[in-house]
C-alpha positions as CSV (number, residue, x, y, z in Angstrom):
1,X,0.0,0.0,0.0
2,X,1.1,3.8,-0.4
3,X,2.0,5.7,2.3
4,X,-0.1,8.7,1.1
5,X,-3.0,9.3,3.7
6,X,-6.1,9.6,2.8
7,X,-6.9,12.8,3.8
8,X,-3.9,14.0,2.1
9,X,-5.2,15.6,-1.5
10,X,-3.7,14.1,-3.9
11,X,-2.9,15.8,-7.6
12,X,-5.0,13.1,-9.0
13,X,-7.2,10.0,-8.8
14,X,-7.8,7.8,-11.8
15,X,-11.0,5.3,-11.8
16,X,-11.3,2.3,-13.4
17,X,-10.4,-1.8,-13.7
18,X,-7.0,-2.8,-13.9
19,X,-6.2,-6.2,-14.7
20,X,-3.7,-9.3,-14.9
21,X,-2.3,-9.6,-18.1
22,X,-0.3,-13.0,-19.8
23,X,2.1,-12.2,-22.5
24,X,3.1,-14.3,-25.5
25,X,6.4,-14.0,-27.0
26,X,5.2,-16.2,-29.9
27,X,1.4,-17.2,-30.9
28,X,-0.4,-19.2,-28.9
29,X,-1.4,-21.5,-31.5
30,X,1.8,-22.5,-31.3
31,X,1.8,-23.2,-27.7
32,X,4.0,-20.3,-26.6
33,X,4.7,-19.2,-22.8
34,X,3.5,-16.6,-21.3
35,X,4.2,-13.9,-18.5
36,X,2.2,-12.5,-16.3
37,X,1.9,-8.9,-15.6
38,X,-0.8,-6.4,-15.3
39,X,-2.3,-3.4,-17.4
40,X,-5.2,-1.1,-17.1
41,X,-5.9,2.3,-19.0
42,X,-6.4,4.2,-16.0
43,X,-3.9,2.7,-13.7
44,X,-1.3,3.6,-16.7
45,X,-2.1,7.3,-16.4
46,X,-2.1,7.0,-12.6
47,X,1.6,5.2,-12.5
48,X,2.4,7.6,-15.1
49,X,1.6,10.8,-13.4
50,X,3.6,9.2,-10.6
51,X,6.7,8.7,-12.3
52,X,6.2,12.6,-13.9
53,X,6.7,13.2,-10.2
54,X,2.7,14.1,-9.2
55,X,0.6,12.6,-6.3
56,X,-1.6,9.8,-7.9
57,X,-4.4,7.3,-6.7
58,X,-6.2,4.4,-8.4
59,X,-9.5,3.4,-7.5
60,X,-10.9,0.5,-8.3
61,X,-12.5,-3.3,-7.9
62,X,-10.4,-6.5,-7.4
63,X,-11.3,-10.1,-6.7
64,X,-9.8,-11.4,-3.4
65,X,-7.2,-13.8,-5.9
66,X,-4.1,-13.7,-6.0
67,X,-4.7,-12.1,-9.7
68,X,-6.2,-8.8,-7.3
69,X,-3.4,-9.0,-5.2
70,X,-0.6,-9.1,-8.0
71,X,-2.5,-6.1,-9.6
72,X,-2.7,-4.0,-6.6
73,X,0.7,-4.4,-5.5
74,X,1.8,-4.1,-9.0
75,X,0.1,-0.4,-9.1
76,X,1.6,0.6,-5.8
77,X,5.2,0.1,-6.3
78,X,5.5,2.5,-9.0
79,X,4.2,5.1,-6.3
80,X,0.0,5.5,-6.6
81,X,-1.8,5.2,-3.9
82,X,-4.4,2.1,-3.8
83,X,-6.4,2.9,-0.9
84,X,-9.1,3.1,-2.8
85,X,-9.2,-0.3,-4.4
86,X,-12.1,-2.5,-2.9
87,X,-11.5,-6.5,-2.7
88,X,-14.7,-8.1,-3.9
89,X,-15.5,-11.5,-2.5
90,X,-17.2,-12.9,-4.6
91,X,-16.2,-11.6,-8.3
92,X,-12.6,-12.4,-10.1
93,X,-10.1,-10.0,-11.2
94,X,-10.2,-9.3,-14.8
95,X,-7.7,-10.9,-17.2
96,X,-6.4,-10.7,-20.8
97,X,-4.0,-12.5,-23.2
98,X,-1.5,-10.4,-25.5
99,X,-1.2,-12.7,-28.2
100,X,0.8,-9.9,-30.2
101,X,3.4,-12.3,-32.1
102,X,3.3,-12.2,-35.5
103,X,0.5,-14.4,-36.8
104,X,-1.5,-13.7,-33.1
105,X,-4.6,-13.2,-32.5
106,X,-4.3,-9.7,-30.6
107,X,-5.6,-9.3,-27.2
108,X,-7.8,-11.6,-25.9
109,X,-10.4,-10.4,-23.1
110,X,-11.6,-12.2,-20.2
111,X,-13.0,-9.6,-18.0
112,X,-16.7,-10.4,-17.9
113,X,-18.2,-10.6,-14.2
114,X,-15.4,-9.1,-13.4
115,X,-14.5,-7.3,-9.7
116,X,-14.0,-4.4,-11.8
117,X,-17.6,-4.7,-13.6
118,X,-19.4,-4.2,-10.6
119,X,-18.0,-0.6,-9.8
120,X,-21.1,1.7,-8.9
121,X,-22.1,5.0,-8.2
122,X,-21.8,4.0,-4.3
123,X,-18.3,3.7,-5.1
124,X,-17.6,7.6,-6.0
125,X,-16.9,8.2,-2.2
126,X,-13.8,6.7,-2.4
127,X,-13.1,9.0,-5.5
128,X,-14.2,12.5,-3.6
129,X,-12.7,11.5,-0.5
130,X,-9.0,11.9,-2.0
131,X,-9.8,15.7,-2.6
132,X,-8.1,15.6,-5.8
133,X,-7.3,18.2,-8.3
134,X,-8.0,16.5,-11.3
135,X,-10.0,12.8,-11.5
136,X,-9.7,10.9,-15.1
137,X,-12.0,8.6,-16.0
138,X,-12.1,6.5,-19.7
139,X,-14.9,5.4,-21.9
140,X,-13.3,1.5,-20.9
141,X,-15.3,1.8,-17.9
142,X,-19.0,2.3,-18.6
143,X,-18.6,-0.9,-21.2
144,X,-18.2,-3.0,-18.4
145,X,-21.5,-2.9,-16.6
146,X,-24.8,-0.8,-16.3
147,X,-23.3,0.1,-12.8
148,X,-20.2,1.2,-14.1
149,X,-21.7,3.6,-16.2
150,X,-23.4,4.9,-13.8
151,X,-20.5,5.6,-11.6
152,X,-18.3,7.5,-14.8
153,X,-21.7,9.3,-15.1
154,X,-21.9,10.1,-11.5
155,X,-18.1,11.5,-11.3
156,X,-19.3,13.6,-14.6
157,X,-22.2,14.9,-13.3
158,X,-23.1,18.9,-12.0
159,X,-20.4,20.2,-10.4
160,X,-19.0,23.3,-8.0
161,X,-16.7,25.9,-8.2
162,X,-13.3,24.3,-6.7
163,X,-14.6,20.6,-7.7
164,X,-12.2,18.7,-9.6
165,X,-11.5,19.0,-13.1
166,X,-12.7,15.7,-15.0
167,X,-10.3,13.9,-17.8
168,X,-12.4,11.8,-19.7
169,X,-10.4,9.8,-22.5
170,X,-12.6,8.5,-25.1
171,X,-10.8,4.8,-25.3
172,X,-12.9,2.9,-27.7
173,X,-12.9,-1.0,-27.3
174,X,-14.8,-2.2,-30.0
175,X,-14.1,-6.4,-28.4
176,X,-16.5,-4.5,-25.4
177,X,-19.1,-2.9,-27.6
178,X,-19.5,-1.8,-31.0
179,X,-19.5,1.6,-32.5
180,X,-23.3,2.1,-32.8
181,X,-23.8,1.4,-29.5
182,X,-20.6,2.8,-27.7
183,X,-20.9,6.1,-30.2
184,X,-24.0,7.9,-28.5
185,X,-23.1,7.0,-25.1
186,X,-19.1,7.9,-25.3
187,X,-20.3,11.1,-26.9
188,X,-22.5,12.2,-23.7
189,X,-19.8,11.3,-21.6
190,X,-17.5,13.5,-23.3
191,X,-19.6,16.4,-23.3
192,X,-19.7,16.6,-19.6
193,X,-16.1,16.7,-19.1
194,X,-12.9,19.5,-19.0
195,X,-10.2,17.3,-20.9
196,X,-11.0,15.0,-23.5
197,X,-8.5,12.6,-24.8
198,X,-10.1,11.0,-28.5
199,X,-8.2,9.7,-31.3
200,X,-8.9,11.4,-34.7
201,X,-8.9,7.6,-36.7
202,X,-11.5,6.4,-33.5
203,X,-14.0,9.5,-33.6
204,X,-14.3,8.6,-36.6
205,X,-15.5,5.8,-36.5
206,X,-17.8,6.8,-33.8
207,X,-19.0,9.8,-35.1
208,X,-18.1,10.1,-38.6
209,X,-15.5,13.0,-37.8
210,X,-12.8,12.6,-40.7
211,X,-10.5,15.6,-39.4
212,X,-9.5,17.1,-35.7
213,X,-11.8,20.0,-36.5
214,X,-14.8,17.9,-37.4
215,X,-14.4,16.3,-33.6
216,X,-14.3,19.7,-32.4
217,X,-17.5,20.6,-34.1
218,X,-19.3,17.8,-32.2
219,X,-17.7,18.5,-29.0
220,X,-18.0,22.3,-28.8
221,X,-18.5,22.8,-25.2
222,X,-15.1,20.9,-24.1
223,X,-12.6,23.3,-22.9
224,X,-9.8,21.3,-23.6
225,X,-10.2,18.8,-26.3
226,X,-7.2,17.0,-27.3
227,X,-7.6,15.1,-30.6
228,X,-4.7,13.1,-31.4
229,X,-3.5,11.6,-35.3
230,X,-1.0,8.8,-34.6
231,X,2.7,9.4,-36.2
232,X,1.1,12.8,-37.1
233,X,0.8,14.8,-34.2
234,X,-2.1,16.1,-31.6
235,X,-4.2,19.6,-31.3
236,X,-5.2,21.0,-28.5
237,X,-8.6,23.1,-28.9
238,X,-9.1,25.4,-26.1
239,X,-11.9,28.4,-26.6
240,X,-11.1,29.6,-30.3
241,X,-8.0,28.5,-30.2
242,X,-6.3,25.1,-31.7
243,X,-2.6,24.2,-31.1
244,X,-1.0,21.8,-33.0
245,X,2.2,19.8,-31.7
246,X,3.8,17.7,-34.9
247,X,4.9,13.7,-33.5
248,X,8.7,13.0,-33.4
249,X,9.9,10.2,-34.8
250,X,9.8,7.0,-32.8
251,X,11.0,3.5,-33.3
252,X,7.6,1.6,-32.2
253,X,8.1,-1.9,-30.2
254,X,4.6,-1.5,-29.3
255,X,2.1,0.5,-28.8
256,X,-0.4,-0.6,-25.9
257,X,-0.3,1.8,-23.6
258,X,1.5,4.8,-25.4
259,X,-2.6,6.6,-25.6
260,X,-2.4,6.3,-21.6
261,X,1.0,7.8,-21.3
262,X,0.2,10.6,-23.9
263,X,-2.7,11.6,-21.6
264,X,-0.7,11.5,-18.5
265,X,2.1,13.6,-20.0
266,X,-0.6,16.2,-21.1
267,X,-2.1,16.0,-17.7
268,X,1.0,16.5,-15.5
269,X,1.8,19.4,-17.9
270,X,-1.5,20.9,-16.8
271,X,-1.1,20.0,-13.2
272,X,2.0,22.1,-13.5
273,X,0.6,25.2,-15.3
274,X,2.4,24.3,-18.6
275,X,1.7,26.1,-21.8
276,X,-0.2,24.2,-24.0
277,X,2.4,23.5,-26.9
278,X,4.3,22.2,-23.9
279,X,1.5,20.5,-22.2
280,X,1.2,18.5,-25.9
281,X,4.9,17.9,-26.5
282,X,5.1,16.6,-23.1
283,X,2.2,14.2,-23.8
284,X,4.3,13.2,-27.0
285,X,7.1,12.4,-24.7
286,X,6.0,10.3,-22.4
287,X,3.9,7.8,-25.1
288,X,7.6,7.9,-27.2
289,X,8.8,6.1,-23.9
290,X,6.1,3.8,-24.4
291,X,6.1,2.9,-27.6
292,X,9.9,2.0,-27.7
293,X,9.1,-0.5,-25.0
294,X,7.3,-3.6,-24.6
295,X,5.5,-2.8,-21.2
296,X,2.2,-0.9,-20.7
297,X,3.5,1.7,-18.4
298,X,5.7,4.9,-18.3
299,X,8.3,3.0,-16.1
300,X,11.4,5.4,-17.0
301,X,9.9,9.1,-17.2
302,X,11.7,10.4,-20.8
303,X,14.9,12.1,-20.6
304,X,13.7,16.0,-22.4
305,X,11.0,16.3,-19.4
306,X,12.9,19.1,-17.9
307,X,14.0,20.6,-21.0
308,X,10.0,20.5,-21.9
309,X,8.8,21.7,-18.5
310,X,11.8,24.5,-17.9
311,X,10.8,26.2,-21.7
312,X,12.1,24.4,-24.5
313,X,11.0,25.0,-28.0
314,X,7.2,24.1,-29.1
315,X,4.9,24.8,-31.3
316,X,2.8,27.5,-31.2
């Protein structure tokens, strides 16, 4: 567990199911080994804010297996505090197969009636009790369960002057639900948050949106809204105002997880009061870390983050 009390506020608090993951080296057609680890969207950004030197929590559901343990313990050596994760007697921690080897299958989900499924609206305590600054929340969640949605509703809902900002990153799985149904409901949810994370190739396929201004169009009211175009680059539309920040060039191992670090680095830019070329370029840092390795997590924050944070160049 972290040493971080809670009644300490925390810089942020990120909600939603982490689970234990098995690796294959090769396909597992071919009867290949695998290792276990763990991976979760939100848990990335909350081990990633961590690393970027920020106060980070996870909350979330585990079964009481050693798969829950594993997880949780995983999450809380690289510095986020778990005080906030329930053990659920009676439901499993979630699991999925990376069968990524040449001639694999891709990942392979087995998460349903899940710990994590049965998160609730009775859960958000746990959230508002860390007094954070900012709490993220993805579009994984509500495809888990009816209850789940209505807890990432709940943490979107009405809100008071000096409540937390809400990060809401789109994250389409189409293996949870397809695009006619997640579309509708992805789009609501993004409406009712401060920072939204969406790729440009995955609003369009939920809403028909071929360019970074098209998703601006449908999302209007966002105040930041951070569309991001692969090896191309990411804008940032704020009020009138769009900024564009180009990719750099990066050697790709693989890329689960890089989304996650990209909105973690954009996040602890805004934690810090960062410009938003910087806040961008920052973003693009830490999922360049990602991407060159074969883990899910921002384990080694990237070398130019003080160069990014103390003023170096961006674009404008």
């Amino acid at each position: 567990m972290s040493d971080t009390s809670p009644r300490t506020p925390l810089d942020a608090v990120c909600v939603g199911e982490t689970m234990a993951v098995l690796h294959s080296a090769d396909p597992l057609a071919a009867g290949a080994s695998l290792t276990l680890g763990t991976g979760g969207a939100e848990s990335n950004v909350a081990v990633a804010l961590a690393r970027l030197g920020h106060t980070a929590a996870w909350v979330s559901r585990v079964g009481d297996d050693p798969f829950g343990r594993i997880v949780t313990d995983a999450v809380s050596r690289w510095g986020v505090d778990v005080e906030g994760v329930a053990v659920d007697p009676d439901r499993p921690t979630g699991m999925y197969v990376k069968d990524t080897a040449p001639g694999g299958a891709g990942v392979l989900y087995y998460r349903s009636g899940s710990a994590a499924s049965a998160l609730s609206a009775a859960d958000a305590e746990r959230v508002w009790s860390r007094r954070a600054r900012l709490v993220h929340l993805s579009g994984i969640t509500p495809a888990l369960s009816a209850r789940a949605a209505a807890l990432v509703e709940h943490l979107l809902a009405g809100r008071a002057d000096g409540d937390a900002l809400r990060s809401f990153d789109v994250n389409h799985r189409p293996a949870l639900w397809p695009a006619r149904v997640a579309a509708p409901v992805l789009l609501d949810l993004a409406r009712r948050a401060d920072i939204v994370f969406v790729g440009r190739d995955e609003a369009e396929r939920l809403w028909g949106t071929p360019t970074a201004e098209d998703v601006r169009a449908v999302l209007p009211e966002v105040a930041a809204l951070v569309v991001k175009d692969a090896e191309h680059g990411a804008t940032c539309f704020s009020g009138a105002s769009a900024v564009f920040e180009p990719s750099p060039g990066v050697e790709v191992v693989e890329a689960v997880g890089a989304g996650d670090a990209f909105a973690a680095g954009f996040l602890s830019g805004l934690l810090d009061g960062l410009p938003v070329g910087r806040r961008l370029r920052l973003g693009h840092a830490a999922a360049g870390a990602v991407l060159r390795s074969r883990g899910d997590t921002l384990e080694t924050p990237p070398g130019d983050v003080a160069e990014i944070r103390s003023g170096g160049p961006v674009s404008r």
